[in-house]
C-alpha positions in Angstrom: -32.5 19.7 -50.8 -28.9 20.2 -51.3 -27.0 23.1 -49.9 -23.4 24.2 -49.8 -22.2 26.9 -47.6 -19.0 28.3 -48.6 -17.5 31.0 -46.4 -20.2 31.3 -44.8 -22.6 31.8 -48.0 -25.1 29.7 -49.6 -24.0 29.5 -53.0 -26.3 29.5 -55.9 -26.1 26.2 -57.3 -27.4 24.4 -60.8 -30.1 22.3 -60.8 -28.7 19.5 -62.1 -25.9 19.4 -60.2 -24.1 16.3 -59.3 -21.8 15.1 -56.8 -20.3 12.0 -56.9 -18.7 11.0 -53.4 -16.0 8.4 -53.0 -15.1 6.9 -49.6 -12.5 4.1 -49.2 -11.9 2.3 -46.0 -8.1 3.3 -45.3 -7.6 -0.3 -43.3 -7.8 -1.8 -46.5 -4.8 0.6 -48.2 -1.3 0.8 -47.3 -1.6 4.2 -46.7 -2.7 4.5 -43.6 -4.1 7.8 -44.0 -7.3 8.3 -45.3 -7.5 10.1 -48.6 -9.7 13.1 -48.6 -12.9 13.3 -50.8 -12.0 15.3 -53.7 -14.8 16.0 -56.5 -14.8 19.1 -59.0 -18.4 20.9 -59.6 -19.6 23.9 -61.2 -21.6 26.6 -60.2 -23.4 29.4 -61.7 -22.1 32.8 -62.6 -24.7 35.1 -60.2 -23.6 38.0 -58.6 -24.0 36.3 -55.4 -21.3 33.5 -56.5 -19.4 36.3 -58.4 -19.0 38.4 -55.2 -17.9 35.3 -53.4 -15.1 34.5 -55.6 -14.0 38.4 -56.0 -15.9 38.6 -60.0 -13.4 36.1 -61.7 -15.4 37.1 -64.6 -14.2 40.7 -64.1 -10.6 41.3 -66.4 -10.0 44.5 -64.2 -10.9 42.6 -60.5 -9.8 39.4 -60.9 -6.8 38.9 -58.6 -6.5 42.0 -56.9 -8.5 42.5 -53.2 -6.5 39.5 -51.8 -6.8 37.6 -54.9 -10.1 36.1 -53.5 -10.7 34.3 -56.7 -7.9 31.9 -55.5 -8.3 31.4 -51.6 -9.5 28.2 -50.1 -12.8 28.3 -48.5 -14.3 26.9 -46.1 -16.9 24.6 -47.1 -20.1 22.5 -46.3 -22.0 19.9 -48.3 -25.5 19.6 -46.7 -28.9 17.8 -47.7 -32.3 18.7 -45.9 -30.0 20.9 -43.2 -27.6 17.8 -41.8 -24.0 17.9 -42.9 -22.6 15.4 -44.7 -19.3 16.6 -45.8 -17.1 19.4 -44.3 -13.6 20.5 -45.9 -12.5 23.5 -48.2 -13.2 24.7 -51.7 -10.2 25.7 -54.5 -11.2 28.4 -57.1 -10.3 26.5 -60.5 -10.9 28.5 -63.5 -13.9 31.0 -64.5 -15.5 30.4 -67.9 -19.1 30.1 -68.5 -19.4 29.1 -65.1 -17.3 28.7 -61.8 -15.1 25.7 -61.8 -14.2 24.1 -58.5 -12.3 21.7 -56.3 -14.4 20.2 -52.8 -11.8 18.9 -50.7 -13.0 17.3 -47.8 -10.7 18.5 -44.9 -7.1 17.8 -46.9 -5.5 16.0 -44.1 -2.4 16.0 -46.0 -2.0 19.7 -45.7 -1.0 18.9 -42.6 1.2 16.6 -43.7 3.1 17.9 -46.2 6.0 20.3 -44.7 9.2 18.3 -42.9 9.1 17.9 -39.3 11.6 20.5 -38.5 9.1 23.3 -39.6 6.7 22.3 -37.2 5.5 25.2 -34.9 6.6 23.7 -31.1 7.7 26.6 -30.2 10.7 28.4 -28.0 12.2 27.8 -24.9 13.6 30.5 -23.2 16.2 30.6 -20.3 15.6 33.9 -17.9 18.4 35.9 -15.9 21.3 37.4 -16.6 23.4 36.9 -19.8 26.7 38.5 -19.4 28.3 35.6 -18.4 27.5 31.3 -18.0 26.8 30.4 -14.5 25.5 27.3 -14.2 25.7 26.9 -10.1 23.9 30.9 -9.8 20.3 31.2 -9.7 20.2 34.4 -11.2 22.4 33.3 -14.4 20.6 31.8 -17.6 22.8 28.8 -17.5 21.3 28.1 -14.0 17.6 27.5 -15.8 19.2 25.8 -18.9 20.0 23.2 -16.4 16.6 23.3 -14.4 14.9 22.5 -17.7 17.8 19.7 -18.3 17.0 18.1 -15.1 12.8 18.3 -16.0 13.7 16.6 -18.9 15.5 13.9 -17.1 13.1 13.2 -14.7 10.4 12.0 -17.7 7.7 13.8 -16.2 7.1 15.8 -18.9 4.5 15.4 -21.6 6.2 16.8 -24.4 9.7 15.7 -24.1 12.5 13.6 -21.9 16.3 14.1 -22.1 18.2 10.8 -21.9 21.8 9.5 -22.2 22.7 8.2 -25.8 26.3 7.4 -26.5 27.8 7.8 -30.6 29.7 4.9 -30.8 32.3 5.4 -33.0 33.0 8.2 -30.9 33.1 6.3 -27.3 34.7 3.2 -28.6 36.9 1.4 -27.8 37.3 2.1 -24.4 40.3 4.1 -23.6 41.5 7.2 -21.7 43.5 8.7 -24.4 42.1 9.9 -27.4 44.4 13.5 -28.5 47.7 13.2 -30.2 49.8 16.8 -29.7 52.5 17.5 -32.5 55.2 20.0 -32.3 58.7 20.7 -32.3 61.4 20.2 -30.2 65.8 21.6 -30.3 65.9 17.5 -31.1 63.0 16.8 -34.1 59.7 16.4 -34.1 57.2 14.6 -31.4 54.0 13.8 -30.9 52.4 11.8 -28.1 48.8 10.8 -26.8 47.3 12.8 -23.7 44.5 11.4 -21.8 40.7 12.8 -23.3 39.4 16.3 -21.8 36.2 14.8 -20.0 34.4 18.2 -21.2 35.1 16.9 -25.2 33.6 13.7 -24.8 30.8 14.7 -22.6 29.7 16.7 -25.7 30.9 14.9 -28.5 30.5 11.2 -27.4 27.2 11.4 -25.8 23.6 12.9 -26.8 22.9 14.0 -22.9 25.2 12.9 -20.9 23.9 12.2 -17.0 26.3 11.9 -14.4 24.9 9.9 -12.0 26.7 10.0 -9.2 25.6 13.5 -8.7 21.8 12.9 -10.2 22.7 16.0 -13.1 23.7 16.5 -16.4 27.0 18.0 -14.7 30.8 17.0 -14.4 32.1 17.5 -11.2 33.5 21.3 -10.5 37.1 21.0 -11.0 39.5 23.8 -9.1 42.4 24.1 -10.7 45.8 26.0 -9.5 44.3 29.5 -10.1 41.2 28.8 -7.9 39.3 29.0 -11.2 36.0 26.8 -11.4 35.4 25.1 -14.1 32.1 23.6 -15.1 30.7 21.5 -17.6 27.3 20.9 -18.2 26.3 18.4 -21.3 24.4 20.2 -24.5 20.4 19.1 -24.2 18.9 17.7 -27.1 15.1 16.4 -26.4 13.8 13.3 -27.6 10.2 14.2 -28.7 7.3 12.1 -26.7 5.6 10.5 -30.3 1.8 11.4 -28.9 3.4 15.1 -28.3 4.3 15.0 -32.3 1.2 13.8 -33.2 -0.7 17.2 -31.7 1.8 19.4 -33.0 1.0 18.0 -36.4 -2.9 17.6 -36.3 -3.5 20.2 -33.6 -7.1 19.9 -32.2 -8.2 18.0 -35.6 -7.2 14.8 -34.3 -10.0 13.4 -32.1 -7.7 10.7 -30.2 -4.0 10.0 -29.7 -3.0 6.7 -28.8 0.8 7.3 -28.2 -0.7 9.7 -25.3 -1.6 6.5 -23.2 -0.1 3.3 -21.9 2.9 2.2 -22.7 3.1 4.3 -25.9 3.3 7.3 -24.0 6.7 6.8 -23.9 7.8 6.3 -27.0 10.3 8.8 -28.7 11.7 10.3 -31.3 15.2 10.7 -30.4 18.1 13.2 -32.6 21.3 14.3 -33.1 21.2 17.6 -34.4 20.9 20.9 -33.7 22.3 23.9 -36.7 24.2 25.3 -33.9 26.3 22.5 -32.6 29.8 22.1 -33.0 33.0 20.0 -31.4 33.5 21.7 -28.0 36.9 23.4 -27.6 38.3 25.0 -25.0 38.3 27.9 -26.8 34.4 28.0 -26.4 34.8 29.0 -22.7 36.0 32.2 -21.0 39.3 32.3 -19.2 39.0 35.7 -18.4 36.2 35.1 -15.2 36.9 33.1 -12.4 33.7 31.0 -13.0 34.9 29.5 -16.4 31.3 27.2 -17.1 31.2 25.8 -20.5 27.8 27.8 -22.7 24.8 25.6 -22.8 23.7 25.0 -26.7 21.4 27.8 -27.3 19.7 29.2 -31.2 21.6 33.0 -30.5 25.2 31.6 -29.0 27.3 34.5 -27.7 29.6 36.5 -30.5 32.9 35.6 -28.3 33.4 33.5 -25.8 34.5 37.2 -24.1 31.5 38.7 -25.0 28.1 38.6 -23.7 25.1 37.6 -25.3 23.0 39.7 -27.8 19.7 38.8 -26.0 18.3 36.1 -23.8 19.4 32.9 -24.4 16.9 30.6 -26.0 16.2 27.4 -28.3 14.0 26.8 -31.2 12.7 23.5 -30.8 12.2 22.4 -34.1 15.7 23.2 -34.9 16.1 19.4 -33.3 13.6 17.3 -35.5 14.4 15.4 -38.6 14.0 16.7 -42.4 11.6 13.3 -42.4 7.8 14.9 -44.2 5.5 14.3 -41.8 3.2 12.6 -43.4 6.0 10.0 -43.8 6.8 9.9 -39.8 3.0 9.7 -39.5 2.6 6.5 -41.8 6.1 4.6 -40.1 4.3 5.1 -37.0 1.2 3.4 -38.1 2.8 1.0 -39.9 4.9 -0.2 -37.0 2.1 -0.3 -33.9 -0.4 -1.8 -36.8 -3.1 1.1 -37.0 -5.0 3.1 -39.3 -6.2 6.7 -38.9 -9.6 7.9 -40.3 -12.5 11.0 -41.1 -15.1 11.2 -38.7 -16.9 13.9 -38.7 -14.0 16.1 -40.4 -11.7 15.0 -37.5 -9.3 12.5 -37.6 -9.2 9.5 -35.4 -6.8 6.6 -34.7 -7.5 3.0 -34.2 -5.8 -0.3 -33.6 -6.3 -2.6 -36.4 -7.0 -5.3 -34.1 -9.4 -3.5 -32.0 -11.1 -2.6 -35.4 -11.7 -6.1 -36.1 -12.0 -7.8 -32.8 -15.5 -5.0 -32.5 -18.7 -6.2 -33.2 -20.9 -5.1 -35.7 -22.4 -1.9 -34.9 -25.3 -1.2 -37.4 -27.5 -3.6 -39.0 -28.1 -3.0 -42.9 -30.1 -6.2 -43.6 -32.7 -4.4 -44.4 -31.4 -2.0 -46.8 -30.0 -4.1 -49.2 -31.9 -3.1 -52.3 -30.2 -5.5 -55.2 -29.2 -8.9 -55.0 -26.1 -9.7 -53.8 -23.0 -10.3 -56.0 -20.4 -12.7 -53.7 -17.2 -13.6 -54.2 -14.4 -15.0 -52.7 -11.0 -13.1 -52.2 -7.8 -15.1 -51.8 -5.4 -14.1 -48.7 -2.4 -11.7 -49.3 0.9 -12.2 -47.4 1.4 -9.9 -44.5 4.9 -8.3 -44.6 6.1 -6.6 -41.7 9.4 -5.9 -40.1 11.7 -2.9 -40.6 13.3 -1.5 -43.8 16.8 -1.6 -42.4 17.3 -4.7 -42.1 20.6 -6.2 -43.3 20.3 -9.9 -44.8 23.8 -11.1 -42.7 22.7 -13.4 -40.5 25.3 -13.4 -37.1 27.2 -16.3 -36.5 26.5 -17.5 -32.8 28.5 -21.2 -33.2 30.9 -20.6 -29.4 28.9 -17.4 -28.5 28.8 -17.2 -24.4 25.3 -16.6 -23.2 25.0 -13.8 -20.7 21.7 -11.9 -18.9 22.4 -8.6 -19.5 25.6 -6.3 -20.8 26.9 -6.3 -17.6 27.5 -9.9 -17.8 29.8 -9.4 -21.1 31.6 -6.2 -19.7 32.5 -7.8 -16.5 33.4 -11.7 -18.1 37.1 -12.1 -17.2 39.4 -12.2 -20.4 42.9 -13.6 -20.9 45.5 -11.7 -23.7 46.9 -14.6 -25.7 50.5 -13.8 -27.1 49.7 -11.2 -29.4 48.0 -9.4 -26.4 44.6 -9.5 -27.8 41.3 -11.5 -27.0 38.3 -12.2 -28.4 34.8 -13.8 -27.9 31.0 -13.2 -28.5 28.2 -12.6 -26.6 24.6 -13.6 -26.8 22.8 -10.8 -24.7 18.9 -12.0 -24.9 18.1 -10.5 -28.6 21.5 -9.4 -29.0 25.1 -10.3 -30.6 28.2 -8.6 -29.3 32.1 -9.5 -30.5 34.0 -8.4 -27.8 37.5 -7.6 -28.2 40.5 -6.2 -26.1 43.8 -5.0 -27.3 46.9 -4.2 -25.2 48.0 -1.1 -26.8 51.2 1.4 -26.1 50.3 4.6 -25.6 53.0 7.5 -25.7 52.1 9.9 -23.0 54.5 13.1 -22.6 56.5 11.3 -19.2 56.8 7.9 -21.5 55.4 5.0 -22.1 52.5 3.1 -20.7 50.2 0.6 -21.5 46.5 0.2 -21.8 43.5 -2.6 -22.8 41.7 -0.8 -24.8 38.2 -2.6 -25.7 35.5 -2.8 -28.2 32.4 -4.2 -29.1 31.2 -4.7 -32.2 27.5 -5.3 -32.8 26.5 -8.1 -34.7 23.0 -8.6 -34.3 21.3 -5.4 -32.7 17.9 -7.4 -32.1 15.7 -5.7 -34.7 17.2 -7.2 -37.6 14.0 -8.7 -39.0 11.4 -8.3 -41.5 9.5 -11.2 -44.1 11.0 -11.3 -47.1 8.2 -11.3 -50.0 7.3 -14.0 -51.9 5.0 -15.1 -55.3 1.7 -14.0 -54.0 0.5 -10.5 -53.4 1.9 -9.2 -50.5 0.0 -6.3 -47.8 2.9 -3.9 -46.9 3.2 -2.9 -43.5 6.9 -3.1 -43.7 8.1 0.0 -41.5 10.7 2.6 -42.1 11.6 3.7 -38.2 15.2 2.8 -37.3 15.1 1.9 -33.3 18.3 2.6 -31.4 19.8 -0.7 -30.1 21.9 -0.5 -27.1 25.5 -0.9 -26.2 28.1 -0.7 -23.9 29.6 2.6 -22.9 32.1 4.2 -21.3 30.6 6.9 -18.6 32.7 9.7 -16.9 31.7 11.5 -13.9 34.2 13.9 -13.7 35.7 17.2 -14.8 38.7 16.0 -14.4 40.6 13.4 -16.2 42.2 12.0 -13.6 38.8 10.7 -12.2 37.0 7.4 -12.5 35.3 6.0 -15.4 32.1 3.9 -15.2 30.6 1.1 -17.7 26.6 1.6 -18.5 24.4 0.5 -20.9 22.6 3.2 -23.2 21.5 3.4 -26.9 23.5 4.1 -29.3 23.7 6.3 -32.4 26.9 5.0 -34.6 28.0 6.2 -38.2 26.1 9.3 -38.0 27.1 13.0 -39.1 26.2 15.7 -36.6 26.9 18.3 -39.1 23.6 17.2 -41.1 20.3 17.2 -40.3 18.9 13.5 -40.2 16.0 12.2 -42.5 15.4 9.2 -40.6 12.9 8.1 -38.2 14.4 7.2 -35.3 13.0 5.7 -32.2 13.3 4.7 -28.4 11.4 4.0 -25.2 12.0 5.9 -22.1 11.9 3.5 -19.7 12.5 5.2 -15.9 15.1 5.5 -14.0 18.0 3.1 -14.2 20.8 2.4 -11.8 24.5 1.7 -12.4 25.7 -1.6 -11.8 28.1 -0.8 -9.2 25.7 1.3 -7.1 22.0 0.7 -7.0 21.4 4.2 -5.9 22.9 5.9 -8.3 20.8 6.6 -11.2 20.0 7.5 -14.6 17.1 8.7 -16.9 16.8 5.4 -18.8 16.2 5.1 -22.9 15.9 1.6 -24.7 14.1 -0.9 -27.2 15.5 -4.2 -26.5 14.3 -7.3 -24.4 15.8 -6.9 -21.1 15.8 -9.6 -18.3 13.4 -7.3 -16.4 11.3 -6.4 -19.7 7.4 -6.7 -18.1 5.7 -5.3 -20.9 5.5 -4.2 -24.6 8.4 -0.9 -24.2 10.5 -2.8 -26.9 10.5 -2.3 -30.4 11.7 -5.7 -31.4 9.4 -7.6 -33.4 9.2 -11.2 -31.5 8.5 -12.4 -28.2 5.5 -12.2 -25.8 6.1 -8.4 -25.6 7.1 -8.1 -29.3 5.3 -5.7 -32.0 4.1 -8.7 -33.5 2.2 -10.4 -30.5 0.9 -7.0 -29.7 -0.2 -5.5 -32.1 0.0 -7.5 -35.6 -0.9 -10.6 -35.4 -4.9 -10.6 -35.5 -4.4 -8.1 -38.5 -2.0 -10.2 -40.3 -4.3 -13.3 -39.6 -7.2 -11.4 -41.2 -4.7 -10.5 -44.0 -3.7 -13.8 -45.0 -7.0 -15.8 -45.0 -9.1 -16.2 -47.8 -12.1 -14.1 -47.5 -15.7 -13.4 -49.1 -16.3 -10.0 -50.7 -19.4 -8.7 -51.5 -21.0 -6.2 -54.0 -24.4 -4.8 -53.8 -26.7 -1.8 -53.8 -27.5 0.4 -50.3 -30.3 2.3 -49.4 -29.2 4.6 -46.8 -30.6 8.3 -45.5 -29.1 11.3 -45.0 -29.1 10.5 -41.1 -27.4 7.0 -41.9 -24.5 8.4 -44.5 -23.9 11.9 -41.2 -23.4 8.9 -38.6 -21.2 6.5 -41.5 -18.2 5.5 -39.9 -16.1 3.6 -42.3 -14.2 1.4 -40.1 -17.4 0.0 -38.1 -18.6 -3.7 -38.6 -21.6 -3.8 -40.5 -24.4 -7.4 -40.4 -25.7 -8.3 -43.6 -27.9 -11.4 -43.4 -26.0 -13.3 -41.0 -22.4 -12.1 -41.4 -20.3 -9.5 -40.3 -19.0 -7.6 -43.2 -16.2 -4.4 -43.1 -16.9 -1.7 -45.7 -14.4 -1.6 -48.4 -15.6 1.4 -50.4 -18.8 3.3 -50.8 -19.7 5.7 -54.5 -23.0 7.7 -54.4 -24.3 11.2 -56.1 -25.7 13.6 -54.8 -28.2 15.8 -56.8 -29.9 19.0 -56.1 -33.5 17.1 -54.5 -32.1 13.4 -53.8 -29.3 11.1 -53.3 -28.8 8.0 -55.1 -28.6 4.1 -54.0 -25.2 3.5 -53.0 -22.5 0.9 -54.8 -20.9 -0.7 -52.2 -18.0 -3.2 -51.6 -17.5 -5.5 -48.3 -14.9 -7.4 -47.4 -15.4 -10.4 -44.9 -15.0 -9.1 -41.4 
């Protein structure tokens, strides 16, 4: 007998009400997301239904209360007391009878609202506010950079802070950036001044460690007046991608595979946050003899003079993306080749390959009740790759060969008459023009001059996807941008009179600050990295790329024994592309057998292993029909 509970009632129903229940098998769409069951059915107007839609048949009640006529419902579809479908019900329209909407747990309402309204909370900084003390316990500032150096250290679960330089802002390589204008009893001048280290922490870097002192700190600097001055870098998380996943689904989602193995460190990386801006001197207060630069914080002080309205803190979401995400949630599959399905009104994720290396599960043989209409389906071509890539291919004719960026930063050069050089560089998956310029730099006490160098990116080592030809194509063709990494110039002090360092760290480059992103973005935390010219200092390290030392899949480039490809594709795309024999034919299955369906398991039908392609049934008030079902050569 049918039954369906809504809000906790057992609603009258007709009796010869009918049901008809789709289910696709999302490994066979592009989607990746299964689409919810969605039917429309009537029931009858009896004051128990009435009540339970707040008398939509009533002129004078309809609406008011709450407007219960129009709230979703909980709702379960049930047959002799075992549940086979579980979601909500949407109030339609009242005529003669009660018109309604079954939607079987509407993952995409989870889906629908951008990332950056996504409840992850607030992070607040205790202690006193009055001032920005990043060296006193008691002082916000102080726990700003506790949570800074938790971040670095990767041993959280919901987020990692790690160095990423903007490169149009860091190259080329040169300790003067500011030009200063005025005028003088003999004309106007203007000259270059070396760069304020406490600028280009901030607005050449996403978190930038120092790490010759293991922080997110430059150097305490006393100046003539004995006054300290301190600057610490502005944090911005990058998002563990198995963290993102729970915010979005919450406890709906049964398993998370970016919460294990090398997945687990896979991020979503950013560059904004609404209350950034270009860090002046202005932004810190001369008037204490602790002059620390203010940590970037959702309620910044009114004045750098003045102290702050309330305790410091950051909304977390004010660092994600515009990107929907159901969007993020499909680039994700796409990339790491999986497909998310219903079970049970949760959701669960599986590796396409794992899906078809299983064996078949149930047996339905015997339950075949018409004879069986076979066919043969021809292959599809398997695209895959990412969106952004550019169709220049890099020109490598004279390229020098290197291990690693070091190898390209440290090569010896020679200025030919004009005083500039140039070669390129093959670093493993990369292509690097380097080039070095002797420029003359005006400096207030004259005249010097400096190399100043660049490197141009030719090839960042993702640029890849299969272009489509004649036949029809499967799409799993992914959207995610990964950060490629570059040289960078490093500074360690507060001072700009200290050294400079050379590193290698992602890189953001032509980016705006000022708006929020809609891209997907993406990089590994990979441990902690040391500097080439000392082994013990180190860095939280962030990357994609083959490296020398790469051991296992934590890249995001697409060939190579660690490659997406090898890892996760290619049994799917091999399934893809061959020719394959699809069957139609009619099921007998019980109510226990349709509660325990799982659509992605293998199912044996007279000697072959068979996936389920689609499934179409009704259910009526005393029975449920034979079942029309489509299989697809497992």
């Amino acid at each position: 007998m049918l039954e369906i509970i809504i809000a906790d009632i057992s609603v009258d129903l007709h009796k010869d009400i009918q049901l008809a229940i789709t289910v696709e098998n999302p490994l066979m769409t592009e989607d990746r997301i299964p689409a919810p069951y969605s039917l429309n059915f009537e029931i009858p107007p009896t004051p128990r239904n009435l009540k339970a839609f707040g008398f939509p048949d009533r002129i004078a009640s309809y609406g008011v209360n709450g407007n219960a006529s129009k709230l979703n419902k909980s709702c379960s579809i049930r047959f002799n007391s075992i549940e086979i479908l579980k979601g909500h019900v949407v109030f339609l329209e009242f005529l003669t009878d009660i018109k309604l909407q079954f939607i079987g747990i509407d993952f995409n309402e989870y889906l629908k609202a951008p990332m950056n309204t996504l409840d992850i909370g607030r992070k607040y900084f205790p202690g006193s506010y009055n001032m920005v003390d990043f060296n006193n316990s008691l002082n916000f500032a102080y726990n700003y950079a506790r949570w800074a150096d938790e971040l670095g250290s990767g041993s959280r679960g919901d987020m990692v802070a790690g160095p990423i330089v903007l490169v149009n802002e860091n190259h080329p390589f040169t300790n003067y950036s500011e030009i200063h204008k005025g005028i003088s009893p003999f004309g106007r001048f203007e000259y270059y001044q070396k760069k304020d280290r406490y600028k280009a922490q901030d607005q050449e870097y996403i978190n930038m460690f120092n790490p010759m002192n293991g922080r997110f700190l430059l150097e305490e600097h006393q100046d003539g007046n004995n006054n300290k001055r301190n600057s610490h870098a502005n944090i911005f998380p990058q998002f563990r991608i198995g963290y993102l996943f729970d915010a979005i689904f919450g406890n709906i989602l049964l398993n998370n595979p970016f919460r294990r193995g090398y997945l687990y460190d896979l991020l979503l990386p950013t560059y904004y946050f609404s209350e950034w801006h270009k860090r002046e001197s202005a932004d810190m207060s001369f008037y204490n003899k602790i002059g620390h630069f203010p940590p970037l914080v959702s309620n910044p002080r009114p004045t750098p003079q003045s102290p702050y309205y309330s305790e410091p803190y950051i909304e977390l979401n004010d660092f994600l993306p515009s990107v929907r995400s159901n969007d993020f949630v499909k680039s994700l599959l796409n990339l790491f080749c999986m497909t998310m399905t219903a079970t049970k009104g949760k959701l669960t994720i599986l590796g396409n390959s794992d899906i078809l290396s299983a064996d078949a599960s149930i047996d339905w043989s015997m339950k075949i009740s018409s004879t069986l209409n076979l066919k043969f389906e021809t292959g599809k071509q398997y695209l895959y790759g990412y969106e952004s890539k550019t169709d220049e291919k890099a020109n490598i004719s004279a390229s020098k060969q290197v291990d690693d960026m070091y190898g390209m930063m440290r090569e010896p050069y020679q200025l030919d008459e004009t005083k500039f050089y140039e070669n390129k560089f093959v670093v493993l998956s990369q292509i690097f023009k380097k080039e070095v310029q002797e420029v003359s730099i005006r400096e207030i006490n004259g005249t010097v001059n400096e190399h100043q160098i660049n490197y141009s990116l030719e090839d960042n080592g993702f640029n890849f996807s299969v272009e489509k030809g004649k036949r029809e194509s499967f799409n799993m063709i992914s959207n995610a941008i990964p950060l490629p990494m570059y040289p960078a110039l490093l500074y360690s002090t507060y001072s700009n009179e200290g050294p400079r360092h050379e590193w290698s760290v992602p890189g953001f480059k032509d980016i705006d600050r000022n708006n929020r992103p809609n891209e997907i973005y993406l990089t590994f935390f990979q441990g902690r990295r040391s500097i080439k010219e000392d082994e013990n200092k180190r860095y939280p390290g962030l990357g994609g790329n083959l490296e020398k030392n790469t051991t296992g899949p934590n890249i995001l480039s697409w060939d190579g024994e660690f490659g997406l490809f090898e890892t996760y594709h290619k049994n799917f795309a091999e399934w893809i592309e061959r020719d394959k024999v699809s069957l139609n034919a009619t099921v007998e299955l019980n109510i226990v057998d349709l509660k325990n369906l799982n659509v992605l398991e293998k199912v044996h039908i007279r000697g072959r292993n068979f996936l389920i392609k689609k499934l179409q049934y009704t259910i009526g008030l005393t029975s449920i029909s034979p079942i029309n079902a489509d299989f697809l050569e497992a």
